[in-house]
C-alpha positions in Angstrom: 123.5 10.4 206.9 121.3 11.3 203.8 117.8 12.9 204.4 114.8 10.6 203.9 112.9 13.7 202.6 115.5 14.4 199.7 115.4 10.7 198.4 113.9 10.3 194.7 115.5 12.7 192.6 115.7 12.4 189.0 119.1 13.0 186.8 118.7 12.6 182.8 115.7 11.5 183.1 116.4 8.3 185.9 115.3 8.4 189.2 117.8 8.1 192.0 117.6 6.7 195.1 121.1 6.3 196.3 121.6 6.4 199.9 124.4 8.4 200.3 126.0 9.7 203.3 129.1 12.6 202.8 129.7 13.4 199.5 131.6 16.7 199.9 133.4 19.1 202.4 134.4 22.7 201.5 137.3 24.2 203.8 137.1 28.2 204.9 139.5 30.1 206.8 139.2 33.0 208.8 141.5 35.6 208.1 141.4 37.2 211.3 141.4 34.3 213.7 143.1 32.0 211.7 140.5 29.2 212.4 139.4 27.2 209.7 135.5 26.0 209.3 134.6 22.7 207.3 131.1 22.9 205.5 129.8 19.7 204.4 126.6 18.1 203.3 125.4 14.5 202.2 124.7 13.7 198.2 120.9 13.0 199.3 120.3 15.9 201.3 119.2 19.6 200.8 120.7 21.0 203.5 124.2 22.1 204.6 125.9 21.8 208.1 129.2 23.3 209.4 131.7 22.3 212.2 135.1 24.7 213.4 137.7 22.5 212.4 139.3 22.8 216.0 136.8 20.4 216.8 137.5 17.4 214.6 140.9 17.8 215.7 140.5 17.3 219.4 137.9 14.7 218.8 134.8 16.9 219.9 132.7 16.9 216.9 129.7 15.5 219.2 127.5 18.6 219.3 129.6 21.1 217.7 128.3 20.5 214.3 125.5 23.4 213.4 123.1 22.9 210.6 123.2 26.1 208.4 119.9 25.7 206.7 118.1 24.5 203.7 119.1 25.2 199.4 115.6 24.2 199.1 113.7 21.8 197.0 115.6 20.0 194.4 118.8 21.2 195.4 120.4 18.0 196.0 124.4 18.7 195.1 127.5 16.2 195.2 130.9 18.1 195.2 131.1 22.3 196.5 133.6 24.6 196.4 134.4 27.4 198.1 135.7 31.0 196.8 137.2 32.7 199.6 138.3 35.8 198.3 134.2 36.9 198.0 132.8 33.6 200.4 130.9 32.7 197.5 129.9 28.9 198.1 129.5 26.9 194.2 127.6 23.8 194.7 127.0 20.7 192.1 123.5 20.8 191.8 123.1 17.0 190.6 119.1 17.4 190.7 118.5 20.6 188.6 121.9 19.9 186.1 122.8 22.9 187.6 125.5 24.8 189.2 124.2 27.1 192.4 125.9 29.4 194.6 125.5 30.9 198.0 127.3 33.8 199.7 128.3 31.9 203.6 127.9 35.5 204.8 124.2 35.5 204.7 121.7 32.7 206.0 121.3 29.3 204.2 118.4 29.6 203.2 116.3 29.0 199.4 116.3 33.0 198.6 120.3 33.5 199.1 120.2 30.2 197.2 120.8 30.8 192.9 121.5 28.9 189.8 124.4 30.4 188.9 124.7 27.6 185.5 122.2 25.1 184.3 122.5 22.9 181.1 120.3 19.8 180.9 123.1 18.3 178.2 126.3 19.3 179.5 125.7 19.7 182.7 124.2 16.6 183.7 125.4 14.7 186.8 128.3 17.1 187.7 130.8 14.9 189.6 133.2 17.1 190.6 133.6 20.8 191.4 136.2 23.0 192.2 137.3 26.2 192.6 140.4 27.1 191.5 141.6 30.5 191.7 138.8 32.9 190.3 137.1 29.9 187.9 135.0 27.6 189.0 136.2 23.8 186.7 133.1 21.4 186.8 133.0 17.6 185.5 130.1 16.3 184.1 129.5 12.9 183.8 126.5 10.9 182.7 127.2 8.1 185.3 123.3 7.7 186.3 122.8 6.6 182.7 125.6 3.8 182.9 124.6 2.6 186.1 120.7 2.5 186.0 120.2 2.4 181.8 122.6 2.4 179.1 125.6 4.7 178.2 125.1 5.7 174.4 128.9 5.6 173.1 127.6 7.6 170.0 127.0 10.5 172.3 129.2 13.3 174.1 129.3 11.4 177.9 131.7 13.8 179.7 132.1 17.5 179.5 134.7 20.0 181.6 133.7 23.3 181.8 134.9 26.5 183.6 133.8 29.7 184.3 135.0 32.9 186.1 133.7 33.3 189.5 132.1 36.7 188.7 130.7 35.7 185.3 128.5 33.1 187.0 127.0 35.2 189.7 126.6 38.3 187.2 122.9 38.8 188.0 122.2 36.2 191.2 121.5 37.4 194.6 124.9 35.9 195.2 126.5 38.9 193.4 123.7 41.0 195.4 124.7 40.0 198.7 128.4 40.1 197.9 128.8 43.2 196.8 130.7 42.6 193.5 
């Protein structure tokens, strides 16, 4: 479900009320049990939950979902990715233009929370994320725009960008609480 408190964001200058549920799920696996955690979140919410995967496949998920925490204000983010070589969590920060990170080591929570990018022209409504190796590819969209105003053909409308997982957290608590 989406979080009543995290409705009325703005993106490119609109402001969105969209009511949506699960926008994104980020798979880690544990090298030394071999069990493989799910972290997802709604589009309209600021915080991020987690469930053991052995749960969803046994039907159990009823209680064995556990809220991590809070990103904190205006951290409302569609599609996230996880490295996990370092656990460095990239989220598509939708209300900031922004890309943030999170180390899943330490506690969700807005201090272990960072921008890791932010653009308010190219990286506007980042649809997709994904992490792919040691990069991190992005697509940015200006979908708000066409929905709720009007597209301006003249203008650059989509952007793909990448960046290497250590060049964005060069300088974040992310890189401080990792170690890299």
């Amino acid at each position: 479900m989406f979080d009543e408190v995290a409705l009325n964001f703005t993106v490119a200058g609109l402001v969105i009320n969209w009511r949506d549920g699960l926008f994104s799920i980020a798979l880690s696996k544990d090298r030394k049990t071999g069990r493989t955690t799910a972290y997802y979140h709604p589009l309209v919410s600021t915080k991020e939950y987690a469930i053991d995967t052995g749960f969803l496949k046994n039907n159990s998920f009823a209680g064995n979902n556990v809220v991590l925490g809070d990103r904190g204000f205006n951290t409302q983010s569609g599609s996230h990715g996880l490295h996990q070589r370092t656990g460095i969590m990239f989220f598509a920060n939708v209300a900031q233009d922004a890309i943030l990170c999170w180390n899943v080591r330490h506690k969700m929570a807005p201090e272990n929370v960072a921008i890791a990018a932010q653009d308010h022209e190219k990286l506007v409504y980042i649809s997709d994320l994904k992490v792919i190796g040691d990069e991190v590819w992005v697509l940015a969209n200006q979908i708000p725009r066409f929905v709720l105003s009007k597209l301006n053909v003249n203008e650059m409308n989509y952007y793909i960008h990448r960046a290497n997982v250590k060049d964005l957290i060069r300088g974040t608590v992310c890189e401080q609480t990792n170690g890299t």
